[in-house]
PASEBA-1860 file (N, C-alpha, C; in nm, 3 decimals):
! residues 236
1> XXXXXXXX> 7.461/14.178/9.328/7.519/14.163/9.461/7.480/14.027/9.521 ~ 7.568/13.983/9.591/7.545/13.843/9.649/7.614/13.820/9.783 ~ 7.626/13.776/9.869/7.677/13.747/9.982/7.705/13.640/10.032 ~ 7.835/13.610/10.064/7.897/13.482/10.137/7.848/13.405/10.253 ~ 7.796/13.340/10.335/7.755/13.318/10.466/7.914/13.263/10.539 ~ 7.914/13.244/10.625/8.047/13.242/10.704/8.059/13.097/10.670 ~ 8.021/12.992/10.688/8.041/12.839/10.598/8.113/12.841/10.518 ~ 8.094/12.957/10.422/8.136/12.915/10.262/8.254/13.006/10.289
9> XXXXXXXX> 8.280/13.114/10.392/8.387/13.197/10.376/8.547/13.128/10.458 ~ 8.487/13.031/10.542/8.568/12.932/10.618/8.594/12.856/10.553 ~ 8.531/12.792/10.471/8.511/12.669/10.333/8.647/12.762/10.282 ~ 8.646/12.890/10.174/8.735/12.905/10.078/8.862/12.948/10.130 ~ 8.851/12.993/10.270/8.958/12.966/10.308/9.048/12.888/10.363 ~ 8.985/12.803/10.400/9.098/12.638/10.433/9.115/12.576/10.356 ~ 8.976/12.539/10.229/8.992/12.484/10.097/8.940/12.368/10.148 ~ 8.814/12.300/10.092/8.718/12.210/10.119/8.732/12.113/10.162
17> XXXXXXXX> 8.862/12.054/10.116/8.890/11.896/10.162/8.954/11.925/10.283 ~ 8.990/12.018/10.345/9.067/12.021/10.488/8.919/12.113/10.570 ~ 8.883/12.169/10.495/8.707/12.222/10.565/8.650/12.102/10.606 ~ 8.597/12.035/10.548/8.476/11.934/10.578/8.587/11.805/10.666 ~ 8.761/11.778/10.658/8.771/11.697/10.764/8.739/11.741/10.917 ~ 8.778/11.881/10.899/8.751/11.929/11.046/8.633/11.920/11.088 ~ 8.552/11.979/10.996/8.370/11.951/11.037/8.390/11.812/11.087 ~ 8.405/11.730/10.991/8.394/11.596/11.065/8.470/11.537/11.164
25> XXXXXXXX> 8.545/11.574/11.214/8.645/11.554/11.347/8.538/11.668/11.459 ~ 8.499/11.759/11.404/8.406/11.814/11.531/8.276/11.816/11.546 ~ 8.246/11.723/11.472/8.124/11.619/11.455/8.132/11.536/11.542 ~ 8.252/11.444/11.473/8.271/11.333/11.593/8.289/11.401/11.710 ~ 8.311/11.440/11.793/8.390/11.508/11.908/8.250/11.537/11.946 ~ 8.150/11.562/11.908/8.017/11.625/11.982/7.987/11.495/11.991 ~ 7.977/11.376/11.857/7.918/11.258/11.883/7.925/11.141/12.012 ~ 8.105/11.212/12.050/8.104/11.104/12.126/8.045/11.131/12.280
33> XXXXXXXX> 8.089/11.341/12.303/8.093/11.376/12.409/7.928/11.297/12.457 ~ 7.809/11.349/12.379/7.718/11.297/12.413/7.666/11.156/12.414 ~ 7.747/11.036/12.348/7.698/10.922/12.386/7.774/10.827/12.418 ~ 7.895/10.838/12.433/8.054/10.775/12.426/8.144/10.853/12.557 ~ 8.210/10.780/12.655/8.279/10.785/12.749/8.356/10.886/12.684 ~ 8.436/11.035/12.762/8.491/11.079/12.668/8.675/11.027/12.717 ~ 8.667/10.948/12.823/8.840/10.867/12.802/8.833/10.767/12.727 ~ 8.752/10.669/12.738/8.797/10.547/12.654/8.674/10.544/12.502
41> XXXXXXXX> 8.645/10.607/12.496/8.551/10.649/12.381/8.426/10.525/12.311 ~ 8.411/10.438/12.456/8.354/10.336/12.429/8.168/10.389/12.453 ~ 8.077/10.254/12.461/7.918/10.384/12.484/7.953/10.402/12.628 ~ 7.888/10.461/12.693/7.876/10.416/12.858/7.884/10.309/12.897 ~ 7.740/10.257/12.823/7.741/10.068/12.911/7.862/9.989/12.885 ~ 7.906/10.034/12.851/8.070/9.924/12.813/8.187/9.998/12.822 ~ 8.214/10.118/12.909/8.292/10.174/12.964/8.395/10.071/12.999 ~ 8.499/10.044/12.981/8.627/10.038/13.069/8.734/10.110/13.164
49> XXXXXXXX> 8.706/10.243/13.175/8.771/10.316/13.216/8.842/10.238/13.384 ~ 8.744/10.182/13.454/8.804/10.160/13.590/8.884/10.040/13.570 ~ 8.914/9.950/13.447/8.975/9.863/13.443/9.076/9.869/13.382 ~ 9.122/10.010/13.317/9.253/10.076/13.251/9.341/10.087/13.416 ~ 9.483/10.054/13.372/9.578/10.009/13.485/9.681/10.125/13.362 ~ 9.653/10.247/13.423/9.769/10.317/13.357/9.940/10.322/13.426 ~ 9.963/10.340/13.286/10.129/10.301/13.283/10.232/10.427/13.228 ~ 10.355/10.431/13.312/10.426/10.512/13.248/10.554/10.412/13.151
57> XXXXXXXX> 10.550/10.469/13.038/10.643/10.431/12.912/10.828/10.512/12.905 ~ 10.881/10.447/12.886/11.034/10.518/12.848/11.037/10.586/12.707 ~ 10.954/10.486/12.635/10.925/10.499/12.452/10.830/10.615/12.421 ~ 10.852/10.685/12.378/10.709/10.754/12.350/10.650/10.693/12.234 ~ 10.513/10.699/12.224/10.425/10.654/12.132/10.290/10.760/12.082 ~ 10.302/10.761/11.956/10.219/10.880/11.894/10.140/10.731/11.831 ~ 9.980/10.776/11.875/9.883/10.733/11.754/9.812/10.796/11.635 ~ 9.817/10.755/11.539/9.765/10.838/11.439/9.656/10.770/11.384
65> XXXXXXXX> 9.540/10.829/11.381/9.409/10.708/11.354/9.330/10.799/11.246 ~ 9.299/10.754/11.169/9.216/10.782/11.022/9.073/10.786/11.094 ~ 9.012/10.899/11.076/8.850/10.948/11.097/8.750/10.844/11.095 ~ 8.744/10.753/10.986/8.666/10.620/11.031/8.696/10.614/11.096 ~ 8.804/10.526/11.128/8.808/10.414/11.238/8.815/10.485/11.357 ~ 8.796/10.617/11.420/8.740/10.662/11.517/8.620/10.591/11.569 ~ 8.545/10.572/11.443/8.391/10.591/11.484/8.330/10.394/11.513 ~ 8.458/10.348/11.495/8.431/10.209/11.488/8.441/10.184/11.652
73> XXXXXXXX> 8.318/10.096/11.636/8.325/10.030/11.800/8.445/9.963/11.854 ~ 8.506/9.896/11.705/8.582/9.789/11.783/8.773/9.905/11.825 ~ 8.742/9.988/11.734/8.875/10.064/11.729/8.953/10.040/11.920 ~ 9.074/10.013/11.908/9.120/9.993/12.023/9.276/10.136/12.026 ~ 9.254/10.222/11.973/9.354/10.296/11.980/9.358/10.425/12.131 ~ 9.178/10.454/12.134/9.142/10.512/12.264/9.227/10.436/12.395 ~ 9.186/10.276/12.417/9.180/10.227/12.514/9.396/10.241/12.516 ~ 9.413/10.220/12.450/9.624/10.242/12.440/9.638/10.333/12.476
81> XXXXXXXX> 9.580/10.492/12.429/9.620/10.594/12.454/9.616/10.630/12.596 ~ 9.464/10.602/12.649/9.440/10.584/12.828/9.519/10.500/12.917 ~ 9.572/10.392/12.865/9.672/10.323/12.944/9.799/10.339/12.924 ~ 9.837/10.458/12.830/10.034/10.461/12.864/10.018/10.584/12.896 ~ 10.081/10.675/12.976/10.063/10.790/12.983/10.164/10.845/12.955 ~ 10.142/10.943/12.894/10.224/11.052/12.817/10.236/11.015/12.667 ~ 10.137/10.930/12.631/10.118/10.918/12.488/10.025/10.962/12.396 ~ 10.031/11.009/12.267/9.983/11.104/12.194/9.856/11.060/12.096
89> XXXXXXXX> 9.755/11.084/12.123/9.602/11.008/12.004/9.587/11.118/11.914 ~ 9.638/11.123/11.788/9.555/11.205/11.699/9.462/11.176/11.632 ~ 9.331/11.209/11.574/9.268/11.161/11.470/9.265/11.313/11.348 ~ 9.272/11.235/11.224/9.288/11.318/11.092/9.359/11.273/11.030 ~ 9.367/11.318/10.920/9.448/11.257/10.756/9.604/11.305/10.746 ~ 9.632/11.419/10.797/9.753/11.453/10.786/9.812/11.569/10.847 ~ 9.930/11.563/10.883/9.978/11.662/10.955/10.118/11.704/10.910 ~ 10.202/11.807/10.930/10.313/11.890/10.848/10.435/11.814/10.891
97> XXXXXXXX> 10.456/11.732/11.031/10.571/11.668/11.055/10.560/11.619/11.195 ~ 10.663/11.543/11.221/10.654/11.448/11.326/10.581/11.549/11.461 ~ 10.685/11.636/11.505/10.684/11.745/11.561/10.559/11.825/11.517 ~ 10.515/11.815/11.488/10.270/11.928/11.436/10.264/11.773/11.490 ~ 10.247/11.705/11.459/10.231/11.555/11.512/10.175/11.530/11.646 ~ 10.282/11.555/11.695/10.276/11.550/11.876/10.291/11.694/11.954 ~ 10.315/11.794/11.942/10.260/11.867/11.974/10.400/11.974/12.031 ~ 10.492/11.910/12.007/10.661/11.922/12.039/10.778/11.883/11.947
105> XXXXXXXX> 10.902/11.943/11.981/10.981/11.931/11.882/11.031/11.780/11.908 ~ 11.042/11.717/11.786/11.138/11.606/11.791/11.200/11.561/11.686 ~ 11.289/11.471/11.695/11.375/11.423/11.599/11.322/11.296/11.528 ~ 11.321/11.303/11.377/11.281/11.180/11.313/11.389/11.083/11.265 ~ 11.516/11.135/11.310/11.629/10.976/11.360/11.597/10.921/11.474 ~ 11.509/10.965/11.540/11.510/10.866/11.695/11.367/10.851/11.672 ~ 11.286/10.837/11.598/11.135/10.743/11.571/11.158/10.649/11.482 ~ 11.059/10.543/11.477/11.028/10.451/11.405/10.883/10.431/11.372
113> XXXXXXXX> 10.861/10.440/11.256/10.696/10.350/11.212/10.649/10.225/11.213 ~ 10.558/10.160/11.255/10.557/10.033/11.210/10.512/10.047/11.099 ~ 10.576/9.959/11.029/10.554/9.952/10.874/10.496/9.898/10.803 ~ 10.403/9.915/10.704/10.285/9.888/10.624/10.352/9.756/10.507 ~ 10.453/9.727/10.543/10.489/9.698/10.397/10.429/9.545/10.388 ~ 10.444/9.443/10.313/10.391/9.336/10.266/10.453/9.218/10.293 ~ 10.439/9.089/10.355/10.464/8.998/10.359/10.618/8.966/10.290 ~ 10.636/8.983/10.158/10.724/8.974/10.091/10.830/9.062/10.107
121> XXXXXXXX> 10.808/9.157/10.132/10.902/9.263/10.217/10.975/9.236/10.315 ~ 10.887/9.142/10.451/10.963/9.069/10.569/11.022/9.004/10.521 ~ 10.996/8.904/10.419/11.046/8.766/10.401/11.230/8.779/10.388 ~ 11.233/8.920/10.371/11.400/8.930/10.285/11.488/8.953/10.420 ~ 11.433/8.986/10.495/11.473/9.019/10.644/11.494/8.890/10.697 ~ 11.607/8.843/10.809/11.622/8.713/10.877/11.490/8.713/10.960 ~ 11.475/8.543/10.980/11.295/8.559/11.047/11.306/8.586/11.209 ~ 11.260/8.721/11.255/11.297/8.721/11.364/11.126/8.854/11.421
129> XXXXXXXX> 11.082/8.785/11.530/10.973/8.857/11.538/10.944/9.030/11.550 ~ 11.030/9.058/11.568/11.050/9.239/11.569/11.197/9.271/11.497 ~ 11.175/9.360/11.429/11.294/9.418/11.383/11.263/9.618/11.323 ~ 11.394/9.685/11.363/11.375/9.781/11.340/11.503/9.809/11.197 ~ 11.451/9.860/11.089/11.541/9.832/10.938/11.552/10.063/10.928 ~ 11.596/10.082/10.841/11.615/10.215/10.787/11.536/10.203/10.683 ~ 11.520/10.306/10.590/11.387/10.296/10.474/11.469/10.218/10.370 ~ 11.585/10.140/10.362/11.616/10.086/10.266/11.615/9.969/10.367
137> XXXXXXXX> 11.546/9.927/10.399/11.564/9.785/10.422/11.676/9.759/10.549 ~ 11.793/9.809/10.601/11.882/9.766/10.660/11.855/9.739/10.801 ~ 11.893/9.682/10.881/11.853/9.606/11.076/11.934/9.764/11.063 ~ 11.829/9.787/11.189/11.955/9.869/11.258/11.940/9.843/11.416 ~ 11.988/9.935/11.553/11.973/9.886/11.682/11.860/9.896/11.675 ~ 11.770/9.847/11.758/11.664/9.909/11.857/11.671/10.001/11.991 ~ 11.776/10.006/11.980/11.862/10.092/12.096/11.817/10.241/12.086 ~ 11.809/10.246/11.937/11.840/10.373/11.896/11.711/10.429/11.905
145> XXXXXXXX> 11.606/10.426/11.915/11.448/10.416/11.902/11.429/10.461/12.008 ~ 11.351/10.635/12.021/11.314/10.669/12.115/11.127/10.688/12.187 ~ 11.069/10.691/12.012/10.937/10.671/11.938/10.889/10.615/11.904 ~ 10.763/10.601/11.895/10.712/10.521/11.779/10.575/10.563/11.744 ~ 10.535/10.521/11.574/10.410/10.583/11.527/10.341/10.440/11.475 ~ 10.219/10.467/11.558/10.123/10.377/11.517/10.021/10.383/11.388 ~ 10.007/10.405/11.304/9.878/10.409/11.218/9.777/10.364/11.231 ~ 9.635/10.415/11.273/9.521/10.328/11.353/9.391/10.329/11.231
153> XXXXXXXX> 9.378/10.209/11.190/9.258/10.203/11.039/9.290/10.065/11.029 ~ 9.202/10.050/10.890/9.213/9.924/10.816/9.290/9.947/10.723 ~ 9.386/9.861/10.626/9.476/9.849/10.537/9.458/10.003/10.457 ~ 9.362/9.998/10.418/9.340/10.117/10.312/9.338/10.255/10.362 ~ 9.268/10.231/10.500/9.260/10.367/10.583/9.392/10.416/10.606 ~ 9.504/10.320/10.643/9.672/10.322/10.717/9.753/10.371/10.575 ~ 9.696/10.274/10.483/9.790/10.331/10.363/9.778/10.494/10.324 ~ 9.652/10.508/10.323/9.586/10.671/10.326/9.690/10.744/10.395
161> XXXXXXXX> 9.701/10.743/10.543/9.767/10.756/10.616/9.910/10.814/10.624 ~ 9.965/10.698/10.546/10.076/10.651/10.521/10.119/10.753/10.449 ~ 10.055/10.780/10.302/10.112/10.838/10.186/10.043/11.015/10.217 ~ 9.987/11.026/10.297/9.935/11.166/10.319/10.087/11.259/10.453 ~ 10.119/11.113/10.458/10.257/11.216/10.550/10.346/11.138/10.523 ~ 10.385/11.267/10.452/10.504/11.214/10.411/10.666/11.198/10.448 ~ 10.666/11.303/10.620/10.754/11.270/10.661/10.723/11.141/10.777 ~ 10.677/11.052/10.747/10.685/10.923/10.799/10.805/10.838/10.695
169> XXXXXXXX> 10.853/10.867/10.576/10.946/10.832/10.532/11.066/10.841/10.584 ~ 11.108/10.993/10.654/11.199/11.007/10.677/11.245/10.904/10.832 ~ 11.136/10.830/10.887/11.160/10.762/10.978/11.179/10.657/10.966 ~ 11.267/10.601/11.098/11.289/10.438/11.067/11.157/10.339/11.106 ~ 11.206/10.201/11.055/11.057/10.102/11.065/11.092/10.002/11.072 ~ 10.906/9.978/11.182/10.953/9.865/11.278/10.857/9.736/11.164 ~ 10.940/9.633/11.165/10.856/9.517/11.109/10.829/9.440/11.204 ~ 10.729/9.405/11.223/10.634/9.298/11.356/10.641/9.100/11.267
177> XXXXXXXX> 10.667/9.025/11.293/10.666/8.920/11.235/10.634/8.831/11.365 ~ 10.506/8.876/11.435/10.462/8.735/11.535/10.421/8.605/11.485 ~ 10.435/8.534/11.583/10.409/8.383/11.585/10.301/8.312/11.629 ~ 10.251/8.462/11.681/10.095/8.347/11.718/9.945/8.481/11.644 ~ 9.835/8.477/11.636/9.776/8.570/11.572/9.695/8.637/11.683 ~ 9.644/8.691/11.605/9.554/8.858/11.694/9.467/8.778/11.828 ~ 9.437/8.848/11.913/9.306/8.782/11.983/9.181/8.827/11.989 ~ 9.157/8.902/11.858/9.025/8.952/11.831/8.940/8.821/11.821
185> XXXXXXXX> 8.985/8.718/11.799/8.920/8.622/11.771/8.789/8.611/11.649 ~ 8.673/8.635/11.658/8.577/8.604/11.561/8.525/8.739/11.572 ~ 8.580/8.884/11.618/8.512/8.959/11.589/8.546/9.074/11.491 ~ 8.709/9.033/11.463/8.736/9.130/11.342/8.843/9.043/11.274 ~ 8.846/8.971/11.117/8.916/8.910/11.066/9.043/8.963/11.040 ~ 9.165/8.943/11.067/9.290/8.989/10.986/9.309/8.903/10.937 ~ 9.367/9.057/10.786/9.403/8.965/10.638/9.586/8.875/10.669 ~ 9.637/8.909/10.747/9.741/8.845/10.776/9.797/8.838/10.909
193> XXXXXXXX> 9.877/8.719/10.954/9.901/8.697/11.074/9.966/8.834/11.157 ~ 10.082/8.885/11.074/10.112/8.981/11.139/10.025/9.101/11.144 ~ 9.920/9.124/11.099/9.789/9.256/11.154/9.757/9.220/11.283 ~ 9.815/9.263/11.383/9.740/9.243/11.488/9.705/9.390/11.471 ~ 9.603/9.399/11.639/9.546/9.539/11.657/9.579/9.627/11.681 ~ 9.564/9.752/11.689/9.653/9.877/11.748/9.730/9.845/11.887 ~ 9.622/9.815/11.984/9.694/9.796/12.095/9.735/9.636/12.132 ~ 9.746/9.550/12.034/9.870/9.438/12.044/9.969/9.521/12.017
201> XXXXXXXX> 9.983/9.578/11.878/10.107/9.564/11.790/10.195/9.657/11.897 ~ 10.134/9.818/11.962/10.183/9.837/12.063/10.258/9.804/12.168 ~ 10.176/9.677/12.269/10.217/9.597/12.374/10.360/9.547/12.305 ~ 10.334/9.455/12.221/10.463/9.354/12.083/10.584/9.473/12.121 ~ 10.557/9.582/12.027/10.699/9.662/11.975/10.715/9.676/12.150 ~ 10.648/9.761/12.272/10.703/9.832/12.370/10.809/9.689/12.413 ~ 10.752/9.590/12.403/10.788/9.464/12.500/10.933/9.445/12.428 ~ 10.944/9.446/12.291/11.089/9.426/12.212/11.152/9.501/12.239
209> XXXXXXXX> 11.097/9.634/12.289/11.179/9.780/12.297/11.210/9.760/12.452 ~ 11.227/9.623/12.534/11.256/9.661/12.649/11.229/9.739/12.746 ~ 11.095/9.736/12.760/10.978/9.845/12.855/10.961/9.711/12.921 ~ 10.899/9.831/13.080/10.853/9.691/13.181/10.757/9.589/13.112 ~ 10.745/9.476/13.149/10.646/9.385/13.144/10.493/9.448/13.193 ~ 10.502/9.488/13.301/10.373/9.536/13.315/10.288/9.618/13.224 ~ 10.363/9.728/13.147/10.287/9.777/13.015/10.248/9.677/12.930 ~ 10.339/9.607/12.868/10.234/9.477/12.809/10.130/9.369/12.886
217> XXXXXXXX> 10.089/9.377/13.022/10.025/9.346/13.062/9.901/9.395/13.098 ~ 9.966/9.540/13.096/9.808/9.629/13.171/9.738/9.607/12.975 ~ 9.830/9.662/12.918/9.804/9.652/12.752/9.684/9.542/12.702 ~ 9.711/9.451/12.723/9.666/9.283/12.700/9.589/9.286/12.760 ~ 9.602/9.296/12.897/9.440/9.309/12.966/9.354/9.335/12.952 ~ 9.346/9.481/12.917/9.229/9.582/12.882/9.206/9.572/12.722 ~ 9.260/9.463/12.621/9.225/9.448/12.490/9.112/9.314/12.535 ~ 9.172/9.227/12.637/9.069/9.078/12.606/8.955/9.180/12.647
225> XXXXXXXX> 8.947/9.212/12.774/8.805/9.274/12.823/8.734/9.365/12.768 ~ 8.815/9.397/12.640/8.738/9.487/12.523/8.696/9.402/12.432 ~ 8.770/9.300/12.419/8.704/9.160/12.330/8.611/9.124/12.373 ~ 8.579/9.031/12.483/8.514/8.969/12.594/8.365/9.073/12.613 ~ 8.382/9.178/12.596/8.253/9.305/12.617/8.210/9.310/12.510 ~ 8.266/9.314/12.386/8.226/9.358/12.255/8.129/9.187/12.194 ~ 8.221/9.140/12.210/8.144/9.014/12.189/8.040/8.957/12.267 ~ 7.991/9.011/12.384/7.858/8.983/12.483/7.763/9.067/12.394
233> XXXX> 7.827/9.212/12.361/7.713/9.315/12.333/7.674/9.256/12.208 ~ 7.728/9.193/12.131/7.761/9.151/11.998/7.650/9.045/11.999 ~ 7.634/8.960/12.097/7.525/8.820/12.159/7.412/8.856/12.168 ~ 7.395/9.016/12.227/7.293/9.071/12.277/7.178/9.052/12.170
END
């Protein structure tokens, strides 16, 4: 005779690799409540919260952020989610469809992804700093775009991401091709001009998508002064 303890009976029933993400999503979630702001998920001493200028959006915007980069100081997907309101922060590896996603039904003809794809990929596209294509490559309006899904990680974390949901295929995608680079400046390198940060690439697409100016402003704002803070504490 032998006996299960409730761990291992929760373990065989979700099946380990979806057991231990949750542990660790409610890990983090205790980690931050106790040492991390729980709106902008920064420590205390570097709170931004009173300098978030929240905004209402026409676009909706779902973030989807990979479990690291939760835990990263510099992650800027918190501070986006607090300044548009009515927009969606998940963290975890994968979810069943757009709609488990956000928490409501919706249509994946009227979203767009920004898209992971490679330098060489834009290049075939006319050079134009935003564009929204179908999964074969084709322009289509931006008109048509009622969504959008962010992927929040580093290359490898997003690709993870990427290929763990798989109805992000069935959506259209946005290619970002800016002209000037990130303003992380010296505190997080991108491997290419167009990586900017969660909440540039955000500000970029809402601003192409014809949203007020002020969302890309409150946006921009509250990224330098997350720069500008991170890099004092960084001096410290």
């Amino acid at each position: 005779m032998y006996t299960i303890n409730l761990t291992s009976r929760v373990k065989l029933s979700l099946g380990t690799s979806t057991f231990f993400m949750l542990l660790n999503a409610a890990q983090m979630e205790t980690s931050i409540s106790k040492s991390k702001c729980p709106e902008c998920w920064r420590s205390l001493e570097l709170c931004l919260c009173r300098d978030i200028k929240t905004q209402s959006t026409k676009i909706q915007v779902l973030i989807l952020q990979h479990p690291q980069e939760a835990r990263n100081p510099l992650t800027t997907a918190r501070l986006a989610s607090a300044t548009l309101k009515g927009s969606t922060h998940r963290v975890g590896l994968n979810w069943r469809s757009l709609s488990a996603a956000l928490g409501h039904p919706a249509e994946s003809k009227d979203w767009a992804v920004l898209f992971l794809g490679t330098l060489k990929t834009s290049k075939k596209l006319p050079p134009l700093p935003f564009q929204v294509v179908t999964q074969k490559g084709a322009p289509v309006s931006k008109e048509l775009i009622k969504g959008i899904v962010i992927l929040d990680g580093n290359w490898k974390q997003s690709k993870t991401l990427w290929w763990r949901n798989s109805w992000l295929l069935k959506l259209k995608r946005i290619v970002l091709n800016p002209t000037i680079p990130s303003d992380w400046g010296t505190l997080r390198k991108q491997p290419r001009i167009e990586c900017l940060s969660t909440i540039e690439s955000i500000s970029f697409s809402l601003a192409q998508l014809n949203e007020s100016p002020n969302i890309s402003k409150a946006l921009d704002t509250i990224f330098k002064k997350h720069v500008e803070s991170m890099t004092l504490a960084k001096q410290l």
